[in-house]
N, C-alpha and C positions, 0 to 999 in steps of 0.2 A: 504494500500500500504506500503510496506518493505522502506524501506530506503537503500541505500547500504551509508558506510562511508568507505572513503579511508582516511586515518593516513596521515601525513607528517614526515619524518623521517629525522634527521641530519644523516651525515654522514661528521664529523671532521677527519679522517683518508684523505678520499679524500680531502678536504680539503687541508690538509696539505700536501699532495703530487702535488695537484694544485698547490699552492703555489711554492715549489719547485724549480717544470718543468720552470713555469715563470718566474723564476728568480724576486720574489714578494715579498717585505718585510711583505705586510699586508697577513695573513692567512684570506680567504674567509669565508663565510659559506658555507653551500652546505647541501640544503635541496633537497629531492626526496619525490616526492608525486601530486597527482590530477593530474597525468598521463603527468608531467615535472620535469627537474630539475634545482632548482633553485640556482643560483649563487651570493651573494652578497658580494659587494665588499664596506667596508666602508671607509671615509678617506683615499682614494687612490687617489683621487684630480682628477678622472674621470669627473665629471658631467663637467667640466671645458675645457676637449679636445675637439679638432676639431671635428667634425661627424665624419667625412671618420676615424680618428684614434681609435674613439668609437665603429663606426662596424666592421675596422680590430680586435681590440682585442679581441669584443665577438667573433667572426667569430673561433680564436687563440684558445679561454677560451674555446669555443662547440666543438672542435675539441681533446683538450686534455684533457678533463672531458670524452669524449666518449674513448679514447684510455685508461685511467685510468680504466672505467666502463669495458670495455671487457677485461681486462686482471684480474679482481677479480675473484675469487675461485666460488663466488656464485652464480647461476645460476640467481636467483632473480634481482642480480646487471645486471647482463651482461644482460637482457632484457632491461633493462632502455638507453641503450644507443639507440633504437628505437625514445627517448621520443625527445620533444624539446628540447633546453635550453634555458634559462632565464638567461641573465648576467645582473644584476644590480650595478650601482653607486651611494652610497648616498656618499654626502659631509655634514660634518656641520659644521656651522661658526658662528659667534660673528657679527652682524652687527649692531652699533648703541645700544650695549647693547640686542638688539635681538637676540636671537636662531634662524638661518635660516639653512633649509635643503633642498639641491639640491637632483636630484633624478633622471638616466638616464636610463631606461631600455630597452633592449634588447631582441625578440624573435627571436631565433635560428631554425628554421623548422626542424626537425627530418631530415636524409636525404629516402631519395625515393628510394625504392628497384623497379629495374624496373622488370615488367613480363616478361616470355621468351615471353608471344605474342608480344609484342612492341619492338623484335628485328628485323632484315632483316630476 
């Protein structure tokens, strides 16, 4: 039996245009691969907010990663915005001489193309 391997690929460009739009002083990463893309956001003091304002922002971050994705040149990209997103939050802190790392993550559902049968 074959194997199929799918790569994971940074994309620092977006990135830095995420950043940006959000008006974000921390530049995210932004990896694309195993058919999501993934958003991590470090020492942004996330793990630490309310829920409800943890799944507005992914909600914000999946909406303007996919706006980014479809306006690139490359055909390749602009499929991906299909994909899920994955917003993540690590925090790391000093606690009692300890290294502790909080850790929030978020899946974003692709959104849903509806059929023409599932109209009136």
């Amino acid at each position: 039996m074959i194997r199929f391997q799918v790569g994971i690929v940074r994309y620092a460009a977006v990135a830095r245009q995420l950043a940006r739009e959000l008006a974000c002083e921390v530049i995210p990463e932004c990896r694309i691969g195993h058919g999501r893309i993934y958003i991590t956001f470090r020492n942004l003091g996330g793990v630490g907010w309310p829920l409800g304002q943890q799944g507005d922002y992914a909600q914000r971050v999946a909406a303007v990663v996919r706006g980014i994705l479809e306006s690139d040149h490359r055909r390749t990209i602009q499929r991906r915005t299909r994909s899920a997103v994955v917003v993540v939050f690590e925090d790391r802190a000093l606690v009692h001489g300890c290294s502790a790392v909080g850790r929030w993550e978020c899946v974003v559902p692709a959104p849903q193309k509806l059929a023409s049968s599932t109209l009136w």
